[in-house]
N, CA, C and O of each residue as an XYZ file, in Angstrom:
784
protein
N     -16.830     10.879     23.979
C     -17.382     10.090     22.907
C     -18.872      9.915     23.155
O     -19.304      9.895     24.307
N     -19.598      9.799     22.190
C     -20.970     10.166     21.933
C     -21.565      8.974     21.307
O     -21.369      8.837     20.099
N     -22.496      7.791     22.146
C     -23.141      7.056     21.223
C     -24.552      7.173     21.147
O     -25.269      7.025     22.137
N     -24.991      7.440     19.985
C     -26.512      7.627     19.623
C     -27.073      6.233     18.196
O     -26.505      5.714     17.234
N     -28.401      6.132     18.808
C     -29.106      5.013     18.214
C     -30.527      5.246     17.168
O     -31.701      5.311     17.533
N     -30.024      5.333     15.889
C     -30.876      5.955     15.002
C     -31.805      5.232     13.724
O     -31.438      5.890     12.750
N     -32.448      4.589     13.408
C     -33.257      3.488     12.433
C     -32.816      2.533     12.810
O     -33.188      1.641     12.049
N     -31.920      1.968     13.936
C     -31.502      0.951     14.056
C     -29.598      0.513     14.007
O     -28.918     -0.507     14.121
N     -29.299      2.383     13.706
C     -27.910      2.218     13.394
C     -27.504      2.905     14.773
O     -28.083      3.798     15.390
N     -26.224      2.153     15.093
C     -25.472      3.003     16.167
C     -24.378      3.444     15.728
O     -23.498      2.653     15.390
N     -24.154      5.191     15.617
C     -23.286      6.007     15.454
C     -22.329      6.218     16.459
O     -22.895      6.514     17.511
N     -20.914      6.180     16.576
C     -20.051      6.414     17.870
C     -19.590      7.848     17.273
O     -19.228      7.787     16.098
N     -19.548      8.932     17.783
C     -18.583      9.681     16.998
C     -17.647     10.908     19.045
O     -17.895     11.140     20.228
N     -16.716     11.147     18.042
C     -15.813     11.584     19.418
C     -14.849     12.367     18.064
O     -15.064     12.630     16.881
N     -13.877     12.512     18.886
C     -12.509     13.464     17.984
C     -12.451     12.680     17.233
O     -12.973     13.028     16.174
N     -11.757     11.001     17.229
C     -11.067      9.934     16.682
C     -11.878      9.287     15.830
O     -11.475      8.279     15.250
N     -13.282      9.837     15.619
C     -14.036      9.625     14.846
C     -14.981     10.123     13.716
O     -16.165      9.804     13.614
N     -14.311     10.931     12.899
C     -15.189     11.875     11.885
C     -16.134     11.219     10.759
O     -16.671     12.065     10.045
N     -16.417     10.002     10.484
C     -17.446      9.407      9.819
C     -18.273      8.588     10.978
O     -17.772      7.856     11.831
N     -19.387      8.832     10.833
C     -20.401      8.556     12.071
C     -21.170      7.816     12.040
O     -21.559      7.253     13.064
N     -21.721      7.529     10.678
C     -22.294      6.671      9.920
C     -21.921      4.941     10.125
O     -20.969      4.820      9.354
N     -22.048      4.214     10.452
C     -21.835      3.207     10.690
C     -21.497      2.263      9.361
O     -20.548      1.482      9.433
N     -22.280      2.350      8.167
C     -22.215      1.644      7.153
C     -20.742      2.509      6.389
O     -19.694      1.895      6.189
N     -20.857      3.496      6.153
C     -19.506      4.075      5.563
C     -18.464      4.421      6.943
O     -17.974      5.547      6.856
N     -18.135      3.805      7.932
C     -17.431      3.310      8.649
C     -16.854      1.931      7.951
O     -15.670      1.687      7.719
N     -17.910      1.153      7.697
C     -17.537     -0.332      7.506
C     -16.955     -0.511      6.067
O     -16.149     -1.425      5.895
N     -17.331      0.359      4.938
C     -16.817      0.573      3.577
C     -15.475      1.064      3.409
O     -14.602      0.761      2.595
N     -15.504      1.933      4.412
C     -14.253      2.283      4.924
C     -13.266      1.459      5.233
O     -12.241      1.376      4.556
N     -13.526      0.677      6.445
C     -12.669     -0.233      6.597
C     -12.226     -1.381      6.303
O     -11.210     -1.942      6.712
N     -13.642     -2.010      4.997
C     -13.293     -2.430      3.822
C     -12.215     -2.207      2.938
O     -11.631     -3.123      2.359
N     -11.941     -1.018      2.821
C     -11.453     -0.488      1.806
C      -9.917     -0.303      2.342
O      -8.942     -0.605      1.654
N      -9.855      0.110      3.356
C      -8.370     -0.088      4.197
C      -7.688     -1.372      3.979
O      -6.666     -1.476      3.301
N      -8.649     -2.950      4.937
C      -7.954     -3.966      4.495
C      -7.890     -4.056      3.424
O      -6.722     -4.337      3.157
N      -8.700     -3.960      2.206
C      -8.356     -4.141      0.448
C      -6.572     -3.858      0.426
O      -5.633     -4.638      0.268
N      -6.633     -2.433      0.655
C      -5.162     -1.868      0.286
C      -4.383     -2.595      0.697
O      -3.432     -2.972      0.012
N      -4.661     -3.122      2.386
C      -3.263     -3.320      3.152
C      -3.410     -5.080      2.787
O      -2.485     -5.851      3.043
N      -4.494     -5.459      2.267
C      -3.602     -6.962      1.721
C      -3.343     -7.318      0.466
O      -3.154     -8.436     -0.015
N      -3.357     -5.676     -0.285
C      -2.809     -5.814     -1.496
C      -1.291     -5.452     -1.329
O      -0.491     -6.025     -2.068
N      -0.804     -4.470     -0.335
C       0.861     -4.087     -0.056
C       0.885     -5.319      0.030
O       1.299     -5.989     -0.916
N       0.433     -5.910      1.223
C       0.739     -7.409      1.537
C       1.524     -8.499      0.650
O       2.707     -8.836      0.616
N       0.348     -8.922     -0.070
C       0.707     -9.605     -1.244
C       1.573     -9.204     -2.138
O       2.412    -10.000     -2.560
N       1.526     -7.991     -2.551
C       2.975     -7.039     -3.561
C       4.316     -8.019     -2.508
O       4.906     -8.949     -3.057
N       4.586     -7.703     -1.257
C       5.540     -7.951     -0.254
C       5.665     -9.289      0.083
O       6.714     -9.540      0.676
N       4.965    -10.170     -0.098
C       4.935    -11.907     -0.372
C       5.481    -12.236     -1.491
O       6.450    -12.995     -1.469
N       4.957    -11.714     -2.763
C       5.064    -12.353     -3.857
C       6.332    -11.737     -4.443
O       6.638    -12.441     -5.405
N       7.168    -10.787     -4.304
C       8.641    -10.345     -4.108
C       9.433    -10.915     -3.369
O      10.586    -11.114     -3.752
N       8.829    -11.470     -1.646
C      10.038    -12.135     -0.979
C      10.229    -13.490     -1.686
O      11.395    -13.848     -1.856
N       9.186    -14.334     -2.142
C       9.263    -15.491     -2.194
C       9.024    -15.732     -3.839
O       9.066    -16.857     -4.338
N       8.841    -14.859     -4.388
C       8.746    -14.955     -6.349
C       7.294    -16.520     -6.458
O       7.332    -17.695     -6.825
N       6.257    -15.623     -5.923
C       4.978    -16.506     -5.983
C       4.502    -17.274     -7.172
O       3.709    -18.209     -7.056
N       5.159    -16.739     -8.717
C       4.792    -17.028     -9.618
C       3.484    -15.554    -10.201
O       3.199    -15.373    -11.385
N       3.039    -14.909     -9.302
C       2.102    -14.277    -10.275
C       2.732    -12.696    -10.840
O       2.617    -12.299    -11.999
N       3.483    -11.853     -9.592
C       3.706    -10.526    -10.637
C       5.206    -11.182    -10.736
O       5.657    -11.358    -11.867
N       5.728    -11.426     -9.985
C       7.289    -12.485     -9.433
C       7.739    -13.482     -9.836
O       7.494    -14.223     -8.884
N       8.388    -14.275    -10.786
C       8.507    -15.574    -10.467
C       8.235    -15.925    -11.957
O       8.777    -16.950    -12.369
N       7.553    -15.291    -12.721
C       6.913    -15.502    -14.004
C       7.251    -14.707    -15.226
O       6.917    -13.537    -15.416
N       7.852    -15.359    -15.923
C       8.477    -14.459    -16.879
C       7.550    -14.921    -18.860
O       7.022    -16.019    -19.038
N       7.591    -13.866    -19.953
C       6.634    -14.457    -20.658
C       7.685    -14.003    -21.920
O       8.126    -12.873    -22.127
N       7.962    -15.331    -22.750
C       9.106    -15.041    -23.858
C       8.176    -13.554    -25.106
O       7.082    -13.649    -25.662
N       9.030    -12.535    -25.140
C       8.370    -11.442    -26.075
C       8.056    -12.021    -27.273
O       6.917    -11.898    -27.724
N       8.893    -12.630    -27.848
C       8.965    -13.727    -29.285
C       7.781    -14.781    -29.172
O       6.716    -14.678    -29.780
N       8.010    -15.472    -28.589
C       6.913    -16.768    -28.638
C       5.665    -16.966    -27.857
O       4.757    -17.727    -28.192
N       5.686    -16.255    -26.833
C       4.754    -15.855    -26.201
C       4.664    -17.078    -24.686
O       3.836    -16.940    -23.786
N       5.680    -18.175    -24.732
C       5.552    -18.623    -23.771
C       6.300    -17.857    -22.446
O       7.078    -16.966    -22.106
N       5.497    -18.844    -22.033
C       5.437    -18.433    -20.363
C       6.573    -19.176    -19.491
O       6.900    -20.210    -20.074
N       7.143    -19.027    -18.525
C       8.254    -19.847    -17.611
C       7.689    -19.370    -16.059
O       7.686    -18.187    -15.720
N       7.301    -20.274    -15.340
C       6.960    -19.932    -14.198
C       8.292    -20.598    -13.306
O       8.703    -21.749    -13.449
N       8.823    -19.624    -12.399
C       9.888    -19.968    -11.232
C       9.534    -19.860    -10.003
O      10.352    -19.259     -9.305
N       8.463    -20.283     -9.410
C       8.130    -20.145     -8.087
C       9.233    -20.585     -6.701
O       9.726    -21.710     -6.616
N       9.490    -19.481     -5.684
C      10.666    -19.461     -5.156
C      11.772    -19.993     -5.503
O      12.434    -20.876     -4.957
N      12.029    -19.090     -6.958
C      13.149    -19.024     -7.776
C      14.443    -17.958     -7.484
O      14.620    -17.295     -6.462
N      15.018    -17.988     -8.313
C      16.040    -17.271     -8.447
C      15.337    -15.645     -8.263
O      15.950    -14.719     -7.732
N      13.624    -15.514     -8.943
C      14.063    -14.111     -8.908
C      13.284    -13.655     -7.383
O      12.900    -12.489     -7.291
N      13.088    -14.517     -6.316
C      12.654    -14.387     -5.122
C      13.986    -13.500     -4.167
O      15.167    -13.846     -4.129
N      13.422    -12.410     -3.525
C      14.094    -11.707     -2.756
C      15.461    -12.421     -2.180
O      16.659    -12.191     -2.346
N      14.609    -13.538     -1.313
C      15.177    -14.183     -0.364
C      16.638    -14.912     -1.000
O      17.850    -14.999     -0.800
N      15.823    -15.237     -1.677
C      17.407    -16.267     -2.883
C      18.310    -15.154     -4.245
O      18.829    -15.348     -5.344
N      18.083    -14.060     -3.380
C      18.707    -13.045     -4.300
C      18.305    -12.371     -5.284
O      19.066    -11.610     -5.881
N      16.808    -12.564     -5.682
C      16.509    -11.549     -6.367
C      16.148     -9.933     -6.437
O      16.040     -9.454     -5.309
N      16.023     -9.367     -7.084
C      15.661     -7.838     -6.518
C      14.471     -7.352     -7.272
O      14.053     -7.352     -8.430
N      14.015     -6.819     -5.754
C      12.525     -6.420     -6.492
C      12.184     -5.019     -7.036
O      11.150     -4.371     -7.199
N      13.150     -4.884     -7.190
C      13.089     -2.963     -7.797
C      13.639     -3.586     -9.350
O      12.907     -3.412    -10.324
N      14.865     -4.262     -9.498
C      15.480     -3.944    -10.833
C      14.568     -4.163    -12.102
O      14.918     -3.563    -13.119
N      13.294     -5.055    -12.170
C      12.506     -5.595    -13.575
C      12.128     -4.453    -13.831
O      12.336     -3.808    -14.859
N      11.427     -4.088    -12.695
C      10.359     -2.706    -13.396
C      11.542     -1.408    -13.339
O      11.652     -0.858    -14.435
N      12.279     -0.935    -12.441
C      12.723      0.674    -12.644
C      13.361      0.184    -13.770
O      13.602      1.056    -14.606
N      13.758     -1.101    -14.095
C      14.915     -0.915    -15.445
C      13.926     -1.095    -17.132
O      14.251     -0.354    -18.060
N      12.857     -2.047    -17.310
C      12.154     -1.789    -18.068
C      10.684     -1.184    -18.286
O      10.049     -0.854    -19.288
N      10.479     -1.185    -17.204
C       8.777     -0.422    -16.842
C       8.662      1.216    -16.762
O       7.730      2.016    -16.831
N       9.971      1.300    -16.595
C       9.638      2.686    -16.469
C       9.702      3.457    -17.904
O      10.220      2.965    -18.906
N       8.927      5.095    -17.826
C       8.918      5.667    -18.937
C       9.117      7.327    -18.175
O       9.238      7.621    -16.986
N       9.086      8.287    -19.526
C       8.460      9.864    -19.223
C      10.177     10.447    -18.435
O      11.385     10.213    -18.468
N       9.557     10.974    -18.046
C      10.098     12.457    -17.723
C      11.229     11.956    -16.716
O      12.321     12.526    -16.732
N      10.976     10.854    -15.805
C      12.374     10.562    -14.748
C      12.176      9.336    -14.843
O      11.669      8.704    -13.916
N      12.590      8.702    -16.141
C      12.547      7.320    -16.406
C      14.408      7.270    -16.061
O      14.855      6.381    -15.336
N      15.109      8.080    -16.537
C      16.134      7.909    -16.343
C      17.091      7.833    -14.967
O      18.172      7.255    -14.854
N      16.396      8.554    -14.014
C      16.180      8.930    -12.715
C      16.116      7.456    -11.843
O      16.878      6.882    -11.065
N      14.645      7.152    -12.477
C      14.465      5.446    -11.647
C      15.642      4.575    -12.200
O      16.174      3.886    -11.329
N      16.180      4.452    -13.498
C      16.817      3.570    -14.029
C      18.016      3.374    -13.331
O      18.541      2.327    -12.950
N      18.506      4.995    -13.181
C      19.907      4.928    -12.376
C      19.918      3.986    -10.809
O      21.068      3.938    -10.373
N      19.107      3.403    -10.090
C      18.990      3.111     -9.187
C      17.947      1.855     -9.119
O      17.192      1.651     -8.168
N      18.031      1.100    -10.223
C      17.175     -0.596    -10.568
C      18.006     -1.120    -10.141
O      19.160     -1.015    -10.556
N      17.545     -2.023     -8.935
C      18.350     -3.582     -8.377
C      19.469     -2.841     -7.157
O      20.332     -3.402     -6.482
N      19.076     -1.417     -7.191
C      20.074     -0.668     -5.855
C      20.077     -1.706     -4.309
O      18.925     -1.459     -3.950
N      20.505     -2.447     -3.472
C      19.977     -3.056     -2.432
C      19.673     -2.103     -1.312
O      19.224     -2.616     -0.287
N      19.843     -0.788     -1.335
C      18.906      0.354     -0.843
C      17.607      0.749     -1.083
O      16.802      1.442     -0.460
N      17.581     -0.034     -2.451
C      16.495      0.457     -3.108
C      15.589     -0.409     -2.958
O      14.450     -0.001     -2.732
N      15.868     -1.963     -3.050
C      15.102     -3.103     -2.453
C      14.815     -2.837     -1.028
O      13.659     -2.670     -0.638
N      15.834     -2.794     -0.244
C      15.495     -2.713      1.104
C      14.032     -1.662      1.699
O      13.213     -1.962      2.568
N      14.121     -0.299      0.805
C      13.044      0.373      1.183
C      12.123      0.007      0.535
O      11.451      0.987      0.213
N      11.742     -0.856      0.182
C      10.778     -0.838     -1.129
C      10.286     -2.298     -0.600
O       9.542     -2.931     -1.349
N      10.570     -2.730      0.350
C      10.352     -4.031      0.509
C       9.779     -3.510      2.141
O       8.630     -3.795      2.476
N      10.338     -3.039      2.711
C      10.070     -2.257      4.011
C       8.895     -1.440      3.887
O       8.006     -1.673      4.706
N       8.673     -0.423      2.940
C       7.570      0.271      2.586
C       6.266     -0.803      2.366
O       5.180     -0.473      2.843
N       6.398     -2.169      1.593
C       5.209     -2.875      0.626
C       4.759     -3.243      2.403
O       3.621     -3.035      2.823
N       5.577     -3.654      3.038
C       5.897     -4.471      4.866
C       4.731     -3.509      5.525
O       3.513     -3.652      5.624
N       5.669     -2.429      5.945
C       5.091     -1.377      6.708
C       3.867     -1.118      6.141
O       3.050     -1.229      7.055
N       3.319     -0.839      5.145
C       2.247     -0.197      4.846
C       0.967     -1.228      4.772
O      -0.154     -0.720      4.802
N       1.070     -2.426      4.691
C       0.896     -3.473      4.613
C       0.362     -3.659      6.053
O      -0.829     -3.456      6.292
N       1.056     -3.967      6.819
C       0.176     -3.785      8.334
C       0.202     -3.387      8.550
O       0.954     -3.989      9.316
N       0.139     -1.674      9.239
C      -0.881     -0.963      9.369
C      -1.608     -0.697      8.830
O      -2.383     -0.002      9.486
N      -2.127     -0.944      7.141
C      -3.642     -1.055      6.612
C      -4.559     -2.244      7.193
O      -5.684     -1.940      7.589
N      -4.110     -3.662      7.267
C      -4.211     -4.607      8.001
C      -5.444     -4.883      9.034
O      -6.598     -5.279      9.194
N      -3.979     -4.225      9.731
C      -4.145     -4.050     11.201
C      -5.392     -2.950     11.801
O      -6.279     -3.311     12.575
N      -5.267     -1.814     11.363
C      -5.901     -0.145     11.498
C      -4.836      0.196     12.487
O      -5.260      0.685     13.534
N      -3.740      0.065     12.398
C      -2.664      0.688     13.633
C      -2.005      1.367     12.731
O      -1.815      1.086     11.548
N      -1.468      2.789     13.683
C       0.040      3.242     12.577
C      -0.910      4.104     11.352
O      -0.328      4.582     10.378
N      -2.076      4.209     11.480
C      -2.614      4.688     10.027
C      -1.862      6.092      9.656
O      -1.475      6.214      8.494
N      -1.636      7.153     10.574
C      -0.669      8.373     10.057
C       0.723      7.908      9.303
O       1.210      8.496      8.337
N       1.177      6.918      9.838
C       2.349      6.507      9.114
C       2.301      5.501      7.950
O       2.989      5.481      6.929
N       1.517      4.835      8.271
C       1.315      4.017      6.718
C       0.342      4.587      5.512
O       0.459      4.279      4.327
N      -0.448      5.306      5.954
C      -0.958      5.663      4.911
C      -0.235      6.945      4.203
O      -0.404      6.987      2.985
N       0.421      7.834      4.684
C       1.761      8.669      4.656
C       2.150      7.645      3.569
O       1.584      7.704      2.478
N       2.891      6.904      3.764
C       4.323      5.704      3.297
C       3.317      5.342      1.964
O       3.899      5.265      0.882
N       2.131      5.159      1.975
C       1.428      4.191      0.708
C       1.175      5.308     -0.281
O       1.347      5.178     -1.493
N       0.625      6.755      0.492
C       0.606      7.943     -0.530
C       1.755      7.859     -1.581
O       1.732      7.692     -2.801
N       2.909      8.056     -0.560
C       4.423      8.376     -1.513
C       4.524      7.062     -2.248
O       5.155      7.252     -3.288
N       4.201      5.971     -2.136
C       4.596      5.320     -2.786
C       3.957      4.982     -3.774
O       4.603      4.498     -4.703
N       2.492      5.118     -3.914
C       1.769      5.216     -5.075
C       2.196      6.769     -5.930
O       2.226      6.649     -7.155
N       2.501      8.099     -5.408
C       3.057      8.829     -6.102
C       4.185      8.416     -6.451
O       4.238      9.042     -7.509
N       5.568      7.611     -6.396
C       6.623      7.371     -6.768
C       6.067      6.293     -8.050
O       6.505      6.506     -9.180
N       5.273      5.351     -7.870
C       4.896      4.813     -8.774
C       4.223      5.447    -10.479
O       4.407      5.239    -11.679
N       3.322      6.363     -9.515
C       3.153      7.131    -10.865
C       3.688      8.002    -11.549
O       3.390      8.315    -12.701
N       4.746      8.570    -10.686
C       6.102      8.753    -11.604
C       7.081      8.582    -12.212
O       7.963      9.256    -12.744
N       6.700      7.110    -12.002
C       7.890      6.091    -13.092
C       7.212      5.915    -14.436
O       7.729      5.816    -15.549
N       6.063      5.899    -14.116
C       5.572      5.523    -15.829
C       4.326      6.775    -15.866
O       3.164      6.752    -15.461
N       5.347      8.137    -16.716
C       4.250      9.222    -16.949
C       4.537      9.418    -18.442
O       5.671      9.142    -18.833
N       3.423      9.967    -19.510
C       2.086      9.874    -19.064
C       1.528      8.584    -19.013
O       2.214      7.838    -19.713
N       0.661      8.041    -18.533
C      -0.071      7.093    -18.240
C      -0.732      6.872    -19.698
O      -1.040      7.681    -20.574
N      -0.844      5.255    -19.611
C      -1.138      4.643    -21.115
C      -2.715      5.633    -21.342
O      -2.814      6.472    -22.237
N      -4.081      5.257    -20.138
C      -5.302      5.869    -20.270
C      -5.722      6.682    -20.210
O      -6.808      6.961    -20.719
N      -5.118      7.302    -19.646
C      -5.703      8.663    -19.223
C      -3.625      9.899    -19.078
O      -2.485      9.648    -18.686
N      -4.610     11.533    -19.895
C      -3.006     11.997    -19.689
C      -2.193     12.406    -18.149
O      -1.044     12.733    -17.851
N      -3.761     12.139    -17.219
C      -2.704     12.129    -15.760
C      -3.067     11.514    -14.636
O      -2.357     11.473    -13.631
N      -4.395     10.911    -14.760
C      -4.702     10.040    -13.824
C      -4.735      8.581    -14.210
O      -5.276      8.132    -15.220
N      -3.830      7.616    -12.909
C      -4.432      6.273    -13.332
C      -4.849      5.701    -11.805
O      -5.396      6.251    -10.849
N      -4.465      4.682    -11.968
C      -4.587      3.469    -10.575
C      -4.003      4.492     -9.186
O      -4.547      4.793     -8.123
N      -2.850      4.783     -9.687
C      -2.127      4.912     -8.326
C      -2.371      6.306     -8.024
O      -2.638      6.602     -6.860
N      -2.310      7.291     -9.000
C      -3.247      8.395     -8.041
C      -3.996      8.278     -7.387
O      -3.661      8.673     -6.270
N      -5.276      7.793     -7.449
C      -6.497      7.439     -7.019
C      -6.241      6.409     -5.721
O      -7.124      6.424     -4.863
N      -5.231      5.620     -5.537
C      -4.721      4.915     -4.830
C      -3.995      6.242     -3.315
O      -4.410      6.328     -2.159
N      -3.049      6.913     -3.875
C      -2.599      7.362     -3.009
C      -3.560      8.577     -2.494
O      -3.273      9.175     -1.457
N      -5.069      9.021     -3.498
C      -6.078     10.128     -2.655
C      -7.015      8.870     -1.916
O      -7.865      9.396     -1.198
N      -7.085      7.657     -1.893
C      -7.475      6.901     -1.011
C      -6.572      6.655      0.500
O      -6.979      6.430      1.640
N      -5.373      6.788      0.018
C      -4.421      6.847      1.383
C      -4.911      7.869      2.110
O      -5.262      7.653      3.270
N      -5.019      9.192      1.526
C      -4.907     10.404      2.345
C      -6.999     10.009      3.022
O      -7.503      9.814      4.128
N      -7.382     10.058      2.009
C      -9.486      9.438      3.088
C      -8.937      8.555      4.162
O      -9.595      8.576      5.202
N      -8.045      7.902      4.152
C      -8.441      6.618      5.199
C      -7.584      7.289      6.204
O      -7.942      7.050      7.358
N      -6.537      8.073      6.087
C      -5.916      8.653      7.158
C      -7.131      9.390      7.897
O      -7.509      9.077      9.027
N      -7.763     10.530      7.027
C      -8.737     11.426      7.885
C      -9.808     10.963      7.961
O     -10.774     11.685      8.209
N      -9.939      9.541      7.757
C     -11.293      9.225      8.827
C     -11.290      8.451      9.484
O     -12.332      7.813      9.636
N     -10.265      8.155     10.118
C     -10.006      7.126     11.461
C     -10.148      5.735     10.925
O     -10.570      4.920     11.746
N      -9.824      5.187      9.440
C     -10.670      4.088      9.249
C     -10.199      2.942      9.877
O     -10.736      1.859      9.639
N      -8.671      3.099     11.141
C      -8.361      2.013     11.689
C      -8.926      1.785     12.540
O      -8.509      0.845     13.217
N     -10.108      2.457     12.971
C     -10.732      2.072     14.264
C     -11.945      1.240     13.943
O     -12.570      1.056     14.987
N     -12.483      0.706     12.984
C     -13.203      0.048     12.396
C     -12.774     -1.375     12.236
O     -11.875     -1.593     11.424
N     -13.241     -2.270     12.830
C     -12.291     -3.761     12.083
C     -11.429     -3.871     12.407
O     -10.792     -4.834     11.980
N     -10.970     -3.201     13.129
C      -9.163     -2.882     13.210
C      -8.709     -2.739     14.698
O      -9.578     -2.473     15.529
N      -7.502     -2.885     15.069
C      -6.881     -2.310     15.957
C      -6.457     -0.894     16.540
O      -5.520     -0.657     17.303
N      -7.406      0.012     15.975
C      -7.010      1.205     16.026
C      -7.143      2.017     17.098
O      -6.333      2.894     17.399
N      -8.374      1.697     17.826
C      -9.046      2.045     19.014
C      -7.861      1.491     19.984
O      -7.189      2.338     20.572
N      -7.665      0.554     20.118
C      -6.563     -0.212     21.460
C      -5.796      0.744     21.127
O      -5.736      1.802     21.753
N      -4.879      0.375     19.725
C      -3.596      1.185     19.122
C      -3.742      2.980     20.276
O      -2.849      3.338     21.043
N      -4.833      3.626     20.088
C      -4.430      5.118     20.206
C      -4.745      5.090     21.473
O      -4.792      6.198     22.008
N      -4.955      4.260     22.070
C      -5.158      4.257     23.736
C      -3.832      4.001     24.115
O      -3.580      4.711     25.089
N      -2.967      3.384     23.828
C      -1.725      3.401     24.527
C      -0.858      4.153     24.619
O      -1.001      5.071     23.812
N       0.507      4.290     25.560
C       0.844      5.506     26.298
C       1.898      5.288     25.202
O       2.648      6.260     25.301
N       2.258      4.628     24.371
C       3.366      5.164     23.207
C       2.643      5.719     22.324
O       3.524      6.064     21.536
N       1.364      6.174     21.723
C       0.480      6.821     20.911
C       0.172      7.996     21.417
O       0.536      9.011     20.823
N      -0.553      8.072     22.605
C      -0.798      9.013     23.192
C      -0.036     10.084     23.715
O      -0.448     11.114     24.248
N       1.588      9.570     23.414
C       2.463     10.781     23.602
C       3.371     11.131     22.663
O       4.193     12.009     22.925
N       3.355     10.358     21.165
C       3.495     10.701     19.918
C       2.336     10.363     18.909
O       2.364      9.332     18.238
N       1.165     11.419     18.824
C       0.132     11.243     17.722
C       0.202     11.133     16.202
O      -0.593     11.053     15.266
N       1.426     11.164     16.376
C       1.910     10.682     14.632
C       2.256      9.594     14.452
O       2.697      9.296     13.342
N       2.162      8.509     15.615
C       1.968      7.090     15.314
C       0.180      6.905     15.633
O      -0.535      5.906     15.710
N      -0.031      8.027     15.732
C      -1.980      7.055     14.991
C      -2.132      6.348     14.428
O      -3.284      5.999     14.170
C-alpha cells in the first residue's frame, strides 16, 4: 500500500483500493451508507409497521388515511411484508409470477433477511461482495415486478440502484467510513474473499 500527499490530499491506494482520490472515496462512502440505511429502514418499517411505507393505509374512495403504527400489518404481530405489493403493485410481464407467491412466509423470510443483510453491510462497509451482490438482485427483482416502468420504457430507481450496487462493490467503498479495512484483515476474509 502506497501513501502519497498531493495539494493537500492524501491518496492511499494498494489492491483493496481502486479510487485514490480521497474526495470520491468519501462520496463513495456517502453513497454506500445512503443505500444501507435505506435497506435499513425498508427492514424497520416492515418489522414494526412504522406508519410510513407500513402501517398506513389510504381509503381509494375518500381519500382518507388510517395510520396503524405497530399494528396488525407489522411483521412481528403477523403481518407480511411481501403480500401488499407482489399482490397489488405488481404489473408486466411476471406480474403473475410475483402474485403466485404474495404473503409466501418464504417469501417474507428472504425478503426480510435480504432488506437485514444488505442493510449492514452497506452500513457497516463489511461483507460488501455479498451485500452488494444481494441489493443488485434485489433491486433487479424489484424492477421486475413492475415492468414497463411508469417514466421511462426501461429505466427507473432500481436499475440505477442495483448499477450503484455493482460501483460500490468495485471500489472498495467499505473501506471508507466503514469497517472494511479491519473486516478484510481478518483470517475468516482472508481465506474466503467473497466475504469482502
Amino acid at each position: 500500500m502506497n501513501t502519497t500527499t498531493h495539494a493537500g490530499q492524501v491518496a492511499v491506494s494498494g489492491p483493496d483500493t481502486p479510487v485514490v482520490s480521497t474526495p470520491a472515496r468519501q462520496a463513495l462512502a456517502a453513497l454506500r451508507i445512503a443505500f444501507g440505511l435505506t435497506f435499513l429502514w425498508a427492514f424497520f418499517d416492515k418489522l414494526l409497521a412504522l406508519g410510513f411505507a407500513t402501517g398506513r393505509s389510504v381509503d381509494p374512495e375518500t381519500g382518507a388515511e388510517t395510520l396503524d403504527r405497530f399494528g396488525d400489518a407489522a411483521w412481528i404481530n403477523g403481518g407480511s411484508p411481501t403480500e401488499g405489493f407482489l399482490t397489488f403493485g405488481t404489473k408486466g410481464p411476471f406480474a403473475d409470477f410475483y402474485q403466485s407467491f404474495a404473503g409466501a412466509a418464504w417469501a417474507d423470510w428472504l425478503f426480510m433477511i435480504g432488506l437485514l443483510g444488505v442493510g449492514v453491510t452497506l452500513t457497516l462497509g463489511i461483507g460488501m461482495r455479498v451485500g452488494t451482490a444481494s441489493g443488485a438482485a434485489l433491486y433487479v427483482l424489484m424492477w421486475t415486478a413492475y415492468l414497463p416502468p411508469d417514466n421511462n420504457p426501461v429505466l427507473d430507481d432500481h436499475i440505477l440502484g442495483a448499477i450503484s450496487m455493482i460501483v460500490l462493490a468495485l471500489t472498495a467503498a467499505g473501506t471508507t467510513w466503514g469497517l472494511g479495512q479491519w473486516w478484510n484483515r481478518t483470517t475468516l476474509v482472508r481465506g474466503n474473499h467473497w466475504l469482502r
